[in-house]
VEXDREN-2710 file (C-alpha; in Angstrom, 1 decimal):
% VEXDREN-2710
k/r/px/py/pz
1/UNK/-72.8/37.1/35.0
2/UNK/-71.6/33.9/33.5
3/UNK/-70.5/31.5/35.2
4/UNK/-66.8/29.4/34.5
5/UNK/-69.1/25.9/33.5
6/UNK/-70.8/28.0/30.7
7/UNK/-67.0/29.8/29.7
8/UNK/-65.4/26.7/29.8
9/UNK/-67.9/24.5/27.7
10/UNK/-67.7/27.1/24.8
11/UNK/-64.0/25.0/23.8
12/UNK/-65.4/21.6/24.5
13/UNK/-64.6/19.2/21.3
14/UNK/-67.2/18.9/19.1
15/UNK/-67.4/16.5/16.1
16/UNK/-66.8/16.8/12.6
17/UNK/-69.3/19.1/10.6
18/UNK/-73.0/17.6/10.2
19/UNK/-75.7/17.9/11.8
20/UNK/-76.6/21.1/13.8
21/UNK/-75.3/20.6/17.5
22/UNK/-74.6/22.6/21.1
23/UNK/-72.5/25.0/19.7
24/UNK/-68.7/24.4/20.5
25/UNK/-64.9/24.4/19.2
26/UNK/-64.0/21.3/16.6
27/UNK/-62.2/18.7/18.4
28/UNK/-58.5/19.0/18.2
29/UNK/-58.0/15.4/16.3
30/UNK/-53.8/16.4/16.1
31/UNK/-54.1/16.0/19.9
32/UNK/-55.6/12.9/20.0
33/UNK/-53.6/11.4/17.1
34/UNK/-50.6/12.6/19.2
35/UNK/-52.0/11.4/23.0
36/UNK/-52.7/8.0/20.9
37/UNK/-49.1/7.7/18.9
38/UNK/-47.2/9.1/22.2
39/UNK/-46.6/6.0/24.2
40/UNK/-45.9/3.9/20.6
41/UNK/-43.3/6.7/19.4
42/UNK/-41.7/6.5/23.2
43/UNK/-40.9/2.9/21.9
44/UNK/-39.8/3.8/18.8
45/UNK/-37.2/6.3/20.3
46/UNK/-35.9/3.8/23.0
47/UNK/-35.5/1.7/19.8
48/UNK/-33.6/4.1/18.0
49/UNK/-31.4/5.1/20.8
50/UNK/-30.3/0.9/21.2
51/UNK/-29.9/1.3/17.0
52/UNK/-27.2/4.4/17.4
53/UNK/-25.7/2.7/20.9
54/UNK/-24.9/0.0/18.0
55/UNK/-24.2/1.8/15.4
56/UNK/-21.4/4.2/17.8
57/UNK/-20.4/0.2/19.0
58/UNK/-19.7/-0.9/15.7
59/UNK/-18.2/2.2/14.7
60/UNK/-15.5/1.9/17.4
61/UNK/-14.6/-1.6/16.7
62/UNK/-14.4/-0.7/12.7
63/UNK/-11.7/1.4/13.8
64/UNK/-9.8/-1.0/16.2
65/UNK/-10.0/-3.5/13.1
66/UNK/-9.0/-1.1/10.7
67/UNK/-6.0/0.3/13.3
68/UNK/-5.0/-3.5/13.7
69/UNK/-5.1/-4.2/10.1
70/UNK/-3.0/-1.4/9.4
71/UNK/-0.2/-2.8/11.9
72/UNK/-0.4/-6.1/10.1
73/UNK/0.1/-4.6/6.5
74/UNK/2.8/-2.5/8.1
75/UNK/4.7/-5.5/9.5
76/UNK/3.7/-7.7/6.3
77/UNK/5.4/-5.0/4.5
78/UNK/8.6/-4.8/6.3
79/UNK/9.2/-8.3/6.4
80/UNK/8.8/-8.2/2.6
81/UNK/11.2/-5.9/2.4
82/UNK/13.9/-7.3/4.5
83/UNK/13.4/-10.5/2.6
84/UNK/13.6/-8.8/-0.7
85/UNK/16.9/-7.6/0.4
86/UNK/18.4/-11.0/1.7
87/UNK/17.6/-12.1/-1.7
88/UNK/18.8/-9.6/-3.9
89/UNK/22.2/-9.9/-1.1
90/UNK/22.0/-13.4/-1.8
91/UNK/21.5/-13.0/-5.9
92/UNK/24.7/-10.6/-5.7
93/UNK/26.5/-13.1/-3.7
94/UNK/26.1/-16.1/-6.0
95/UNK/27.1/-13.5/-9.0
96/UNK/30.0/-12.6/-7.5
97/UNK/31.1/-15.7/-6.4
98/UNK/30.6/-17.2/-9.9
99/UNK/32.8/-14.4/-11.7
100/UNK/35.4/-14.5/-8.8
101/UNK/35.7/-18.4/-9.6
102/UNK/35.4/-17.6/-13.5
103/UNK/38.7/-15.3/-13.0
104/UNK/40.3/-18.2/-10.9
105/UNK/39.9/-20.5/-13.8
106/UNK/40.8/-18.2/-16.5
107/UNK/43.8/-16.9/-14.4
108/UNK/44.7/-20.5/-13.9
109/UNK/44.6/-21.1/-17.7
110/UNK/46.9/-18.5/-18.3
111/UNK/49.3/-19.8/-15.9
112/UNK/49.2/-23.1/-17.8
113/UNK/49.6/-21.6/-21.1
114/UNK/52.7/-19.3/-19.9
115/UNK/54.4/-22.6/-18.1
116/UNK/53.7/-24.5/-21.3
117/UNK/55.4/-22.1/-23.8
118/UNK/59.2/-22.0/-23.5
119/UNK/59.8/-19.3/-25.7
120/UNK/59.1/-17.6/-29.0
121/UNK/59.2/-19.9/-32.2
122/UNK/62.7/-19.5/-34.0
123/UNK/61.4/-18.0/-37.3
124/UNK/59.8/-15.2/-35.0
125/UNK/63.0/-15.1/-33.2
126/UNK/65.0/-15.1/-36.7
127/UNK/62.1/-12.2/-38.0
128/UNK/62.7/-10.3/-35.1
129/UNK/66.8/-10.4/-35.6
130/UNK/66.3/-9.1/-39.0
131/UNK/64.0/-6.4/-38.4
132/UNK/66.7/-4.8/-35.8
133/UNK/69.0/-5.5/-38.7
134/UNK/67.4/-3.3/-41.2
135/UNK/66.3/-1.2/-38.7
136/UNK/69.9/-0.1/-37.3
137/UNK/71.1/0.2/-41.2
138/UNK/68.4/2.7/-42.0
139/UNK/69.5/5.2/-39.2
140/UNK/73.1/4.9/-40.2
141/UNK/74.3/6.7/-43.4
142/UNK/72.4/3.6/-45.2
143/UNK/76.2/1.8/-46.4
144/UNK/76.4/-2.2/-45.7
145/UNK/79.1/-4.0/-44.9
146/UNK/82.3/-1.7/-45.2
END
């Protein structure tokens, strides 16, 4: 019967084709690529794990910057706005006050002129008297002077 030694050295690694040797199984090379790269790959992740820590990090402040600068622009733009009123109130106000104290003058003008003028000149007064004249004989039966 065979014994487990002679079983078990059937799948000892052999080398790479060549030469006739003890018979055996090729060695595994992915397994010692692997138990090589292992402990440098372990690095590598602990690395990457710091980079997305970082990465999450920076993430969450983008946003508390971006939240922040949103508040800002929000305020900036109010205040804008409420300045852009109290000028277009205070545009309005200067308008209005310069027509209110164009109709004062102009108003004031006309007061003059009326105080000034005492009555109608006497050829329009004369003009006048005639019209009425003529006018009062052309409704009657149209006879002067009987």
């Amino acid at each position: 019967m065979p014994q487990l030694g002679d079983f078990l050295s059937r799948f000892r690694p052999a080398g790479a084709p060549g030469a006739a040797s003890r018979a055996a199984v090729p060695a595994d090379r992915a397994a010692g690529l692997a138990a090589e790269l292992d402990p440098v790959l372990e690095l590598f992740a602990a690395a990457d794990a710091e980079c997305a820590r970082i990465a999450a990090a920076a993430a969450a402040q983008a946003g508390r910057v971006a939240t922040e600068a949103a508040g800002r622009a929000a305020a900036i733009t109010a205040r804008g706005r409420d300045q852009a009123d109290a000028a277009r109130q205070q545009a309005a106000d200067e308008v209005i006050g310069r027509a209110r104290a164009q109709a004062a003058a102009a108003e004031r003008e006309a007061i003059a002129l009326a105080q000034e003028r005492t009555g109608p000149p006497e050829a329009e007064v004369q003009a006048l008297i005639q019209a009425a004249i003529d006018l009062v004989w052309s409704q009657g039966d149209g006879e002067r002077g009987r």
